[in-house]
C-alpha positions, 0 to 999 in steps of 0.5 A: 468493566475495568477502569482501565478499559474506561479511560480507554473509552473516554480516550477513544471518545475525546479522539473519535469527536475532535478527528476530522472527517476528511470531508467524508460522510460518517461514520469514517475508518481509516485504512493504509493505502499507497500506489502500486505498479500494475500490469496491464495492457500496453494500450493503458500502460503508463511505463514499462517494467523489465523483468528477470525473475527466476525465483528472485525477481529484478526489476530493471529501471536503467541500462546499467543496472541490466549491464551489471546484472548480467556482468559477463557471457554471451546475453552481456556481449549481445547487449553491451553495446545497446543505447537503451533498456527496451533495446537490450530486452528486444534482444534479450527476449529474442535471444535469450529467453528460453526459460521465460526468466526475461520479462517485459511489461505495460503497468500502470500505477494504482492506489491500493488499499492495503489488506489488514488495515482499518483503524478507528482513528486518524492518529492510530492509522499514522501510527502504524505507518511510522511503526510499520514503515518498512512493510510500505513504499514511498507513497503509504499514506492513510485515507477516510473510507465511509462504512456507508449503509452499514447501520451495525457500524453507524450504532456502534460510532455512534455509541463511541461518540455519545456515550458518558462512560464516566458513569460505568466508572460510578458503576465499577467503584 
């Protein structure tokens, strides 16, 4: 083994052992979550989403930005005048809608874990947020998870925790 991936061992180790476990039970991994809108039925609904997706998708959050969206024509004339979002999709959806591009839904917002993320350490899982920000909204932030019952991970935390690589660098001198 190369002394470089022993520093690297020992470097892990010094952070694997002074981590908190975020009062989760070992072994902990780190994973990226954040909340995201989810689409469900209006019973559950926390909010609305107002749609115009034709291969680009918009999502509406106030009346004006639909007023500019449409700008000018027949769906802007039927709508100008409307005090509201849901008011203007009514006749929007209604009126206008006979390719489907206008859409209105009941979402809620969930936490979701995001694909593709398990880090080892606390410090290496914010790292990768503050590099990777930009593939992540507002509310990205790291959560512990427990890979409990799984004793091939339990083994091998627990050699990254208790083993004196020290001695593979005697070994590789």
């Amino acid at each position: 083994m190369k002394k470089e991936d022993i520093t690297f061992l020992n470097e892990l180790q010094q952070e694997l052992n002074t981590q908190s476990n975020c009062g989760n039970a070992s072994p902990v991994f780190w994973v990226i979550r954040q909340c995201e809108k989810q689409i469900t039925d209006s019973d559950f609904g926390e909010e609305t989403l107002y749609i115009h997706s034709d291969g680009d998708y918009l999502e509406f959050e106030k009346l004006d930005e639909l007023l500019e969206f449409l700008s000018e024509g027949s769906e802007f004339d039927a709508v100008k005048d409307c005090e509201t979002l849901d008011d203007a999709f009514d006749i929007l959806l209604n009126d206008f809608n006979e390719d489907g591009y206008f859409a209105r839904f009941s979402a809620t917002e969930v936490a979701v874990v995001k694909q593709d993320t398990f880090f080892i350490t606390h410090k290496e899982a914010l790292e990768h947020i503050k590099k990777n920000r930009r593939h992540y909204n507002s509310t990205v932030h790291t959560y512990a998870m427990t890979a409990w019952r799984s004793p091939e991970v339990e083994k091998l935390w627990e050699i990254l925790r208790e083993a004196d690589f020290n001695k593979l660098l005697e070994v590789a001198e």
